[in-house]
DRENDO-1510 file (C-alpha; in Angstrom, 1 decimal, always signed):
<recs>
REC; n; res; u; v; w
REC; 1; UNK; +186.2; +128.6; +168.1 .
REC; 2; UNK; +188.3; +129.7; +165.3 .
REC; 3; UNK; +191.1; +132.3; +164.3 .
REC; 4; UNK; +190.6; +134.9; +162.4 .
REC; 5; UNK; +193.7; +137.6; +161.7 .
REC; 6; UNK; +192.4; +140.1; +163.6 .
REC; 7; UNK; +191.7; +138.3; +166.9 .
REC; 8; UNK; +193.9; +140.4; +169.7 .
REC; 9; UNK; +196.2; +138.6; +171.7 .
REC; 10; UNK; +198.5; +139.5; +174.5 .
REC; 11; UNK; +202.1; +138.1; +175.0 .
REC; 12; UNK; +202.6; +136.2; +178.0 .
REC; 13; UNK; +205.5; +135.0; +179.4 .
REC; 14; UNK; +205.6; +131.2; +180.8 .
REC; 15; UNK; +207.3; +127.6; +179.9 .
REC; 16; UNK; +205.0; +124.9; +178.4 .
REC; 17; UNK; +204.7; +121.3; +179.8 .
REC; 18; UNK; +206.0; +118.1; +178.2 .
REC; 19; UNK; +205.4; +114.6; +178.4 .
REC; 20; UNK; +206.1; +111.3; +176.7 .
REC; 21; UNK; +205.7; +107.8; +177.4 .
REC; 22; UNK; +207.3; +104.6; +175.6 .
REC; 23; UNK; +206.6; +100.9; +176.4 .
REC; 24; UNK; +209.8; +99.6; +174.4 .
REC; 25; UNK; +208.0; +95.7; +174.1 .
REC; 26; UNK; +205.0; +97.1; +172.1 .
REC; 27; UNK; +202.7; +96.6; +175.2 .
REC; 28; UNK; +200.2; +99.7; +175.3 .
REC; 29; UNK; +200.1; +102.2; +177.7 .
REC; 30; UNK; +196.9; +103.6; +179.0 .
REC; 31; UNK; +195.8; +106.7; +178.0 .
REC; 32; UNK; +195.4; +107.7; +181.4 .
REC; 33; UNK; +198.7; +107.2; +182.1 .
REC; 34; UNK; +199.8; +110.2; +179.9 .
REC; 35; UNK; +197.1; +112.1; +180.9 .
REC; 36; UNK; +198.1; +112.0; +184.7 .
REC; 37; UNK; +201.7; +112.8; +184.3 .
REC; 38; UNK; +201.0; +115.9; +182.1 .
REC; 39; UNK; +198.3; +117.1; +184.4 .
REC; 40; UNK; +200.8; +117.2; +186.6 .
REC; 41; UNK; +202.6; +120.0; +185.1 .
REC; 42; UNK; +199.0; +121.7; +185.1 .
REC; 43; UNK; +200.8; +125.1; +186.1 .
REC; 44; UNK; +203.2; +125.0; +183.2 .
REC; 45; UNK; +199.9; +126.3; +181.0 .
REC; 46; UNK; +197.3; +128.8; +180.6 .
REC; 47; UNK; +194.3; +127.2; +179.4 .
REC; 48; UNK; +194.8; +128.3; +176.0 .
REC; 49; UNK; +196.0; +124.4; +174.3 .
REC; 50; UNK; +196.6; +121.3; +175.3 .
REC; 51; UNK; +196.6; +118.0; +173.5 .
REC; 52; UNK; +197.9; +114.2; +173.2 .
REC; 53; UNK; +199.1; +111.9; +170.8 .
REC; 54; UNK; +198.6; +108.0; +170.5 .
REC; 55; UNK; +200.4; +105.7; +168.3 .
REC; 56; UNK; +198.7; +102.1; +168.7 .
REC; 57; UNK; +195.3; +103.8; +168.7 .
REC; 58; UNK; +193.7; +102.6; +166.0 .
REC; 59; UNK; +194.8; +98.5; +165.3 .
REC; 60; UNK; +191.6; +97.4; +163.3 .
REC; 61; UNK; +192.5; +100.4; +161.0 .
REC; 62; UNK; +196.4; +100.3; +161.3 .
REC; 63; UNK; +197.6; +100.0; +157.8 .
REC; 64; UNK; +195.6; +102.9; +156.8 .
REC; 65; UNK; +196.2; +106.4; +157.3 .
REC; 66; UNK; +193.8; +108.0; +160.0 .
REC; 67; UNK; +193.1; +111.6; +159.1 .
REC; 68; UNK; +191.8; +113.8; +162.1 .
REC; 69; UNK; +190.2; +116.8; +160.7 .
REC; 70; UNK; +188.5; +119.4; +162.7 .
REC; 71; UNK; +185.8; +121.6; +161.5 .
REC; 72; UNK; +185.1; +125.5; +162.2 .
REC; 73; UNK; +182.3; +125.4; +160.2 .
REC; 74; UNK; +180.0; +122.2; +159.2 .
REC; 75; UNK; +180.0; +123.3; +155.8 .
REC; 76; UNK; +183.6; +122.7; +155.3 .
REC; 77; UNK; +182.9; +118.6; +155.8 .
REC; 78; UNK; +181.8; +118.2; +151.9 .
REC; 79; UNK; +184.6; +119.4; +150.5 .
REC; 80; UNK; +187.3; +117.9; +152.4 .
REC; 81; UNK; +184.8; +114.5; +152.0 .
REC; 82; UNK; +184.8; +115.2; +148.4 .
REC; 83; UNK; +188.6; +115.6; +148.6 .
REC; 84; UNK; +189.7; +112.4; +150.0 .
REC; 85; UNK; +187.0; +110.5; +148.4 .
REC; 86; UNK; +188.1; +111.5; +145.0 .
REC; 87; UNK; +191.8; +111.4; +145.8 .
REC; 88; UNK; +192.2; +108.2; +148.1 .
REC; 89; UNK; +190.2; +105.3; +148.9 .
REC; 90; UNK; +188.1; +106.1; +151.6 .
REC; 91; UNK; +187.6; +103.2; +154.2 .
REC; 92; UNK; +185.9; +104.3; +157.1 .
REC; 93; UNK; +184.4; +107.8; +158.2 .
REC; 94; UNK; +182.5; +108.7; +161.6 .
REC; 95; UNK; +183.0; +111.7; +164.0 .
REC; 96; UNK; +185.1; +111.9; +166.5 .
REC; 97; UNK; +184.0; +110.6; +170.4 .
REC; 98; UNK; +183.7; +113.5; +172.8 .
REC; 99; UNK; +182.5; +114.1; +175.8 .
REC; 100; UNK; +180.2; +117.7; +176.5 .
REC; 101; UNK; +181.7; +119.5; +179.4 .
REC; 102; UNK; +180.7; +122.9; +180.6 .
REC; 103; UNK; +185.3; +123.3; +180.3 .
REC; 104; UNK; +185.0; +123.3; +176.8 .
REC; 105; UNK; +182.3; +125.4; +175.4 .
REC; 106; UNK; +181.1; +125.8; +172.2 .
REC; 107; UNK; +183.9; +123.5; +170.3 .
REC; 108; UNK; +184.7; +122.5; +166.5 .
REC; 109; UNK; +183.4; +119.4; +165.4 .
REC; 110; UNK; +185.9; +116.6; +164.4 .
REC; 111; UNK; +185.7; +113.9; +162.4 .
REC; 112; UNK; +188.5; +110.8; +162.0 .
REC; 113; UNK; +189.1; +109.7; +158.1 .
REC; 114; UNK; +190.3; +106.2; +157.8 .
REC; 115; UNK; +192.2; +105.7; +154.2 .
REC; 116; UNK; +194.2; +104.1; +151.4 .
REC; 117; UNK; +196.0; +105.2; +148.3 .
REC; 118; UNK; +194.6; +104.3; +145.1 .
REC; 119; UNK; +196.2; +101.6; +143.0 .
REC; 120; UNK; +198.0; +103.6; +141.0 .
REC; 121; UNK; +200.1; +105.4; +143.9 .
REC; 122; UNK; +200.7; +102.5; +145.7 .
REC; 123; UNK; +202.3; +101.0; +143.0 .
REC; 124; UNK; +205.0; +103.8; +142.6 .
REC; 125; UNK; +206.0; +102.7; +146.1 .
REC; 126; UNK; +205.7; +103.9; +149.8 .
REC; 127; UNK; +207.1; +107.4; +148.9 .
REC; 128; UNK; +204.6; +107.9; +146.6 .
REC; 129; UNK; +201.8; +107.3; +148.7 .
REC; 130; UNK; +203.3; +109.7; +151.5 .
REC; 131; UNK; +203.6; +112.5; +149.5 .
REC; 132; UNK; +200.3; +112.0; +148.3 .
REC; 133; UNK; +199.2; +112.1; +151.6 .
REC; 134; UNK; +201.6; +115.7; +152.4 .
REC; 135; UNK; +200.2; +117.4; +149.6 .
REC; 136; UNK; +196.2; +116.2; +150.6 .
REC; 137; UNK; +197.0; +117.6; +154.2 .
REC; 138; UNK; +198.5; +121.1; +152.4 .
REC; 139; UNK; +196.1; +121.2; +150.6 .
REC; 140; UNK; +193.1; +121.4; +152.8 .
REC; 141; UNK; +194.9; +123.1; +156.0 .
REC; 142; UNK; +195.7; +125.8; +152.8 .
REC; 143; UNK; +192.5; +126.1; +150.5 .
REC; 144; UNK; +189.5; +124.8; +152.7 .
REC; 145; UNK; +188.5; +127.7; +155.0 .
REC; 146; UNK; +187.3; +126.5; +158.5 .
REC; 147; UNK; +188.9; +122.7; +157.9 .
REC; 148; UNK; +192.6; +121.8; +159.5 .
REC; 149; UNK; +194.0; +118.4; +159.8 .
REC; 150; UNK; +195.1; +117.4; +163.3 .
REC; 151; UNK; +196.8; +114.2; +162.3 .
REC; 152; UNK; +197.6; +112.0; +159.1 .
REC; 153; UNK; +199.5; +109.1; +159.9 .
REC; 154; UNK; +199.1; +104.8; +160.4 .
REC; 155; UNK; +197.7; +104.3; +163.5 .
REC; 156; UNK; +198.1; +107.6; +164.8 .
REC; 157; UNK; +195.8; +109.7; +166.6 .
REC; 158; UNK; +195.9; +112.9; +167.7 .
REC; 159; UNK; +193.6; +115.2; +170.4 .
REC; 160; UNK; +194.1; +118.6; +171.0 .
REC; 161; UNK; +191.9; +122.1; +171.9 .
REC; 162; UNK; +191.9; +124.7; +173.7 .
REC; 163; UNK; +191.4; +124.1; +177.8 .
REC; 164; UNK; +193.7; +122.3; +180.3 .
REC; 165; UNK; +195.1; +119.0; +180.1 .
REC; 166; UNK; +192.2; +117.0; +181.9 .
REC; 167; UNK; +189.4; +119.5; +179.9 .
REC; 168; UNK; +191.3; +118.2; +176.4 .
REC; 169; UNK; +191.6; +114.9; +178.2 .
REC; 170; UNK; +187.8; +114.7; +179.9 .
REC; 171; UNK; +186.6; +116.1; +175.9 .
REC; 172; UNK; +188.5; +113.7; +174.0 .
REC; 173; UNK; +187.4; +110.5; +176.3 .
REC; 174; UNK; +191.1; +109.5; +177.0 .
REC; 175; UNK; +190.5; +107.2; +178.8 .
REC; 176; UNK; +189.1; +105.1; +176.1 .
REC; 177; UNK; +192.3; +104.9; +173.7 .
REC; 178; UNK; +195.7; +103.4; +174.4 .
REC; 179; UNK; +199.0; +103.1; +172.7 .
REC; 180; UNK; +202.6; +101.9; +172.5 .
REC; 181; UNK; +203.6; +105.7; +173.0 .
REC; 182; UNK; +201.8; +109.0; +173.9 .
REC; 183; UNK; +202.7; +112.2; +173.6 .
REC; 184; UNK; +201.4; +115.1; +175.7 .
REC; 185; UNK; +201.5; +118.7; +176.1 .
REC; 186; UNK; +200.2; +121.9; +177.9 .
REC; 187; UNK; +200.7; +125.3; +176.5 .
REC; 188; UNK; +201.2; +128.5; +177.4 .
REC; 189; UNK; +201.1; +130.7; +174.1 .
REC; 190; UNK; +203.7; +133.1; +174.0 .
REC; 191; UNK; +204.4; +134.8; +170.7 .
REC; 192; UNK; +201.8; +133.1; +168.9 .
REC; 193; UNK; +197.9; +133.2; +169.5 .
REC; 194; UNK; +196.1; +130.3; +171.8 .
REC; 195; UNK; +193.4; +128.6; +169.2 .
REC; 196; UNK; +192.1; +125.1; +168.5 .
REC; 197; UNK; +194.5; +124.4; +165.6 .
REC; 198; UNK; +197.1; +125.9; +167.4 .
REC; 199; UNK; +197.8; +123.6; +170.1 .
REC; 200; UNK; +200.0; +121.0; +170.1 .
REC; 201; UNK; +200.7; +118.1; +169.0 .
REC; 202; UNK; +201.2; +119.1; +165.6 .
REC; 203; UNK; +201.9; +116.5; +162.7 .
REC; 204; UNK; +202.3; +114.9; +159.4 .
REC; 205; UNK; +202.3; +111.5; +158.5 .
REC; 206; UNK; +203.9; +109.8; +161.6 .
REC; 207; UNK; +205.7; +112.1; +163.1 .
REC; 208; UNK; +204.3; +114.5; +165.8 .
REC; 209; UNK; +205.6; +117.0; +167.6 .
REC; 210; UNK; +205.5; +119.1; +171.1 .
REC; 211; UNK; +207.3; +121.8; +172.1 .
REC; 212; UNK; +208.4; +124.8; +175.0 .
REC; 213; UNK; +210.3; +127.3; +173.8 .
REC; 214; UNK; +210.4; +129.8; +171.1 .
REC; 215; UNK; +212.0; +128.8; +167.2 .
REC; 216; UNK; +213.3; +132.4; +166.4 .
REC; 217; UNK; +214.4; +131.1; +163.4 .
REC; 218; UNK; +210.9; +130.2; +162.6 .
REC; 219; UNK; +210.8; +132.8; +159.4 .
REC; 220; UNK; +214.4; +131.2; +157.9 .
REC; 221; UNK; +213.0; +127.3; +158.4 .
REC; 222; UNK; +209.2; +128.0; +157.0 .
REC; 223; UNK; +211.0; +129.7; +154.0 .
REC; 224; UNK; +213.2; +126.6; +153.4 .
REC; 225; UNK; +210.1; +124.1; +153.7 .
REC; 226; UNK; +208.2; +125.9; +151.7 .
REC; 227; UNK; +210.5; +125.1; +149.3 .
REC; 228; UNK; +209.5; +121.6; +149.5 .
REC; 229; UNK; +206.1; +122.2; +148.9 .
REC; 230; UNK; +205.2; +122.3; +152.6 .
REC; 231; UNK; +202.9; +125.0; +153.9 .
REC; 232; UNK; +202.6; +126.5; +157.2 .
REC; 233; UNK; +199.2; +127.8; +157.9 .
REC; 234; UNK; +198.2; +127.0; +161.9 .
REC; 235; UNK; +200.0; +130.2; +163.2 .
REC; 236; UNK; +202.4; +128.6; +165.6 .
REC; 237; UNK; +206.1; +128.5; +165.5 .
REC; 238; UNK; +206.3; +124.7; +166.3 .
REC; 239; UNK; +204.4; +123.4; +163.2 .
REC; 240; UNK; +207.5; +123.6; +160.7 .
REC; 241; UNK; +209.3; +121.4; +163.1 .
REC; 242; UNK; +207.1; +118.4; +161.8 .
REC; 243; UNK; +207.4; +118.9; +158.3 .
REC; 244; UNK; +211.4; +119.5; +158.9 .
REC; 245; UNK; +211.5; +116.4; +160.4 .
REC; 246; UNK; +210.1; +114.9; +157.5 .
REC; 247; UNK; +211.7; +116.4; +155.0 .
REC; 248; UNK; +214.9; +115.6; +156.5 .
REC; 249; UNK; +214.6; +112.0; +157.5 .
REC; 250; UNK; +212.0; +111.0; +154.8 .
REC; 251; UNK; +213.1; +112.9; +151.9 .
REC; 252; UNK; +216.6; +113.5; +152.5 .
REC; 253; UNK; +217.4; +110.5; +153.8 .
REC; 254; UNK; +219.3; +111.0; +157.3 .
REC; 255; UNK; +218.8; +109.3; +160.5 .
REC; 256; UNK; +217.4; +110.0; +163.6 .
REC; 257; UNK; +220.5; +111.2; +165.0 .
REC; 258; UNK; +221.8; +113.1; +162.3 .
REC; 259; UNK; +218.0; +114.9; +161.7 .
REC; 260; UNK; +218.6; +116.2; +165.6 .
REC; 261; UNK; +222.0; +117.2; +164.8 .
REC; 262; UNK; +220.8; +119.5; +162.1 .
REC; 263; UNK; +217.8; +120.8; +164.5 .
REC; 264; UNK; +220.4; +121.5; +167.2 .
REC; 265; UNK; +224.0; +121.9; +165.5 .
REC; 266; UNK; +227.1; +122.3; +167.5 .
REC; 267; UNK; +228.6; +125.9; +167.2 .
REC; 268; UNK; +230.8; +127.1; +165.0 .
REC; 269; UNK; +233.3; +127.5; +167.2 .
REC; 270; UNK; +233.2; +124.3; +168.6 .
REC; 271; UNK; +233.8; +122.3; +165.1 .
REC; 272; UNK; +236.3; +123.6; +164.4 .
REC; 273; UNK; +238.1; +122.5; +168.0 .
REC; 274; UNK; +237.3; +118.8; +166.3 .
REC; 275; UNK; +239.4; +116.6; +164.5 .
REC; 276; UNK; +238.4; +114.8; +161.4 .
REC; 277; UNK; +236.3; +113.1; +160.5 .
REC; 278; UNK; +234.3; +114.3; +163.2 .
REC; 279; UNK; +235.1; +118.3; +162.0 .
REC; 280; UNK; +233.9; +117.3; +158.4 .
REC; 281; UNK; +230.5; +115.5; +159.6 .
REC; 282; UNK; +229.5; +118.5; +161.7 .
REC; 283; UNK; +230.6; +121.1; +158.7 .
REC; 284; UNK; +228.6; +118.8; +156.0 .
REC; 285; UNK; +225.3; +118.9; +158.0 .
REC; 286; UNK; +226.0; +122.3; +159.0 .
REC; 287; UNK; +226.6; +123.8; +155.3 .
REC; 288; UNK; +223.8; +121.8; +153.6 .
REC; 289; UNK; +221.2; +121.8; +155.9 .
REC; 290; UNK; +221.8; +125.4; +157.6 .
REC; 291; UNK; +218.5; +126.7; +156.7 .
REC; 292; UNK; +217.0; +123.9; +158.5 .
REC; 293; UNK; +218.5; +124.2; +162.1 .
REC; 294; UNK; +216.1; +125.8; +165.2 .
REC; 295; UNK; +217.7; +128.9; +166.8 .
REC; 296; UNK; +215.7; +129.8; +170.3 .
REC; 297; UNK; +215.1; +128.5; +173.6 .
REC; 298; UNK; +213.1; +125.0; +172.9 .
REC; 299; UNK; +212.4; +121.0; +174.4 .
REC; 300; UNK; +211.1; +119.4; +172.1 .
REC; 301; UNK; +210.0; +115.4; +172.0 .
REC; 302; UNK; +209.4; +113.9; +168.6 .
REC; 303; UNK; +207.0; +110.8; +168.2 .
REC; 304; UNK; +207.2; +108.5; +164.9 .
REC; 305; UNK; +206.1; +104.7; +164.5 .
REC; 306; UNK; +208.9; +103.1; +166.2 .
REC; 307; UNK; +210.2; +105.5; +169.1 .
REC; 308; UNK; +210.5; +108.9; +170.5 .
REC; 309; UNK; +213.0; +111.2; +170.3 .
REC; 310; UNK; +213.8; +114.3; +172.5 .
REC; 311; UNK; +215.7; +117.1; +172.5 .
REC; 312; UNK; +217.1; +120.4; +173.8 .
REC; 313; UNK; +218.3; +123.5; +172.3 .
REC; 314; UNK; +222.4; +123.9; +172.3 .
REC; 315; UNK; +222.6; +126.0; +175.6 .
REC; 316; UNK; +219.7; +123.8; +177.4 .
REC; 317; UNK; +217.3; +127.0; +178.2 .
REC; 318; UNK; +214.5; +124.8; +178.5 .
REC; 319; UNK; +214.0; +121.7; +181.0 .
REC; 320; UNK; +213.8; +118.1; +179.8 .
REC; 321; UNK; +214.3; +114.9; +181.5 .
REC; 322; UNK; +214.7; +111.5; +181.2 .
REC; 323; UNK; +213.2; +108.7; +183.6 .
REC; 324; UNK; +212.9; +104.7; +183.1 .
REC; 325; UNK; +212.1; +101.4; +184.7 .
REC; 326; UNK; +212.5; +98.2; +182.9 .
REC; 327; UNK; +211.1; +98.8; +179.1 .
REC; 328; UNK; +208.8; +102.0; +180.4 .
REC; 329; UNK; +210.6; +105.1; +179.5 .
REC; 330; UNK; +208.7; +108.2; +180.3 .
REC; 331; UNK; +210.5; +112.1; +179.4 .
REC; 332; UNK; +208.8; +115.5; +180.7 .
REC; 333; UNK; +209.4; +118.7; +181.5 .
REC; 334; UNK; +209.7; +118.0; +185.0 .
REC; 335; UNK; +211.1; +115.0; +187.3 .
REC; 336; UNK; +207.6; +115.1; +189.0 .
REC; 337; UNK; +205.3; +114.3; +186.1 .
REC; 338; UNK; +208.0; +110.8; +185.4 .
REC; 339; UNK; +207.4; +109.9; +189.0 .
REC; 340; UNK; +203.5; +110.7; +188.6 .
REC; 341; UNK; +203.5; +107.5; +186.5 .
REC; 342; UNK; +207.2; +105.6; +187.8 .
REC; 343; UNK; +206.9; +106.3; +191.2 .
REC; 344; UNK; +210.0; +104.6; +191.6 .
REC; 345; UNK; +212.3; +104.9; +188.3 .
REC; 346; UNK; +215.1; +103.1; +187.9 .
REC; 347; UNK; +217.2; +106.1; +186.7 .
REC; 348; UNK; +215.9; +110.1; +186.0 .
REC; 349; UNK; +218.6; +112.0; +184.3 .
REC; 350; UNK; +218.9; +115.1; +182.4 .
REC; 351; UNK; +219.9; +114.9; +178.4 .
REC; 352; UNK; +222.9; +117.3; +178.3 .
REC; 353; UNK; +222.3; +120.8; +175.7 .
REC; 354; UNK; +222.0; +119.3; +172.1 .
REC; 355; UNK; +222.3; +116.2; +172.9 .
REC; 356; UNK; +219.2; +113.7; +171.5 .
REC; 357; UNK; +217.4; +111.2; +173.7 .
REC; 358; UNK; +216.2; +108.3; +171.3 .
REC; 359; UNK; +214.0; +105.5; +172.7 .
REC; 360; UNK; +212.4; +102.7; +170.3 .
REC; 361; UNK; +210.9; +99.5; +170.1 .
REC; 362; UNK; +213.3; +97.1; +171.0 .
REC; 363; UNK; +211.3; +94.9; +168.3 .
REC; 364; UNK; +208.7; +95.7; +165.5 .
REC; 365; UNK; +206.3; +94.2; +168.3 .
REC; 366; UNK; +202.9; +97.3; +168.7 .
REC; 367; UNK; +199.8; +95.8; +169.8 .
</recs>
């Protein structure tokens, strides 16, 4: 049910599967719909993680932040209650819908947090409140043995374990959520061992992450967010992607684009074939944010309140491609799990090495 440092793993060899779905009106998506495309891709994993993400899950509760926290132990609920009681304004607590399926033995127990910031942070401004939020999540994923947070962000939720896509997706009752965009993956642990917390999505705040591949630079970028005051403690690779991404675009400030170009930088040799201004952009983000770039085979898709963004590593050793019809925009590892769910796409293309697919909301219009 849990980790402990000890457990023995072997090292497999095998590619992950990917899938993302955006409705760019707002309209939401059924969670089957996700479900089906990743399940598609069943092959790509082992049995050892799987997991989705939903933004648009939770609209009775969508200005609060929805903590997802799952439990080893059931001892490990009082402090993490006492926790967010004391620290935030706690709106709504209850566990966790799931389904008993002889797939899925013996699981944790999770519970969903529904909260506010006091009065105090929100009045220092929306900044504030998030990194409240950050340091509650390092906090508990670092000091509270048997508790991890799955997900912390506004209308956000996230479902993951260890079992195939339709065990996680049978477990987690699915079938009962929808949302504006879902995320999906299936894992097949290479480096790093297959556990409950380990699977993916992994998250803070709003942004969520999924990933095939390998970050070999994973020692370099968990140094540099550490820094930050972020903490890595799930014992996968991909986690200090999410709190990179927020780092970068939240507190440093750059955009979508420019956070993907720091993730996946051109090489060395290739700025300095440029010509300015060009040459001096790439050398900026290169020279300041160096420490924060991925090295490694890797797709990745990035979810966050208004869109999704995907990308490849700079030579393109992992698959990732593109499909849409009309506002549906669906990306996977594979053209067959986009026409699992648009059998008939209007284009399918493949994003070139480095270069970043971003989809959003062609309004501020989630329902």
């Amino acid at each position: 049910m849990g980790i402990k440092s000890s457990t023995p793993y072997g090292k497999d060899f095998g590619g992950c599967g990917l899938a993302g779905i955006i409705d760019r009106s707002g309209k939401p998506v059924a969670g089957s719909m996700i479900v089906a495309s990743l399940t598609s891709m069943k092959d790509r994993g082992n049995g050892l993680g799987s997991g989705y993400a939903v933004y648009g899950a939770y609209p009775d509760f969508k200005d609060s932040f929805g903590v997802h926290v799952m439990y080893n132990d059931a001892a490990a609920r009082e402090p993490v209650e006492h926790l967010l009681k004391t620290k935030l304004q706690l709106r709504h607590a209850e566990p966790i819908p799931v389904k008993k399926i002889h797939a899925v033995p013996d699981p944790p127990e999770f519970w969903r947090y529904f909260v506010d910031p006091p009065p105090e942070a929100a009045d220092e401004g929306e900044d504030a409140v998030d990194d409240l939020i950050v340091n509650i999540v390092m906090d508990i994923n670092e000091r509270i043995d048997n508790a991890y947070v799955i997900s912390s962000g506004k209308n956000l939720a996230v479902f993951k374990g260890v079992g195939h896509p339709d065990a996680m997706a049978e477990f987690f009752r699915m079938q009962d959520y929808a949302g504006y965009l879902l995320l999906g993956h299936t894992r097949f642990p290479t480096n790093t061992p297959g556990w409950w917390g380990g699977a993916h999505p992994f998250t803070i705040l709003d942004w969520s992450i999924v990933h095939n591949g390998e970050i070999s630079s994973y020692g370099t970028n968990k140094r540099y967010v550490e820094m930050f005051g972020y903490k890595c403690t799930l014992l996968t690779d991909t986690e200090v992607v999410a709190y990179l991404l927020d780092l970068l675009i939240r507190k440093k400030g750059l955009s979508l684009a420019a956070a993907a170009t720091v993730l996946a930088p051109p090489f060395w040799k290739d700025i300095q074939d440029m010509a300015p201004p060009k040459k001096d952009y790439y050398t900026a983000l290169r020279m300041a944010y160096g420490n924060a770039s991925l090295n490694g085979p890797f797709a990745i898709l990035m979810g966050f309140d208004n869109g999704i963004l995907g990308l490849n590593d700079r030579i393109k050793l992992r698959p990732l491609i593109v499909g849409k019809k009309g506002d549906l925009v669906a990306i996977a590892s594979e053209e067959s799990a986009i026409r699992e769910v648009i059998p008939q796409p209007d284009d399918v293309w493949a994003p070139k090495a480095g270069e970043p697919i971003i989809v959003t909301l062609k309004e501020d219009k989630k329902q």
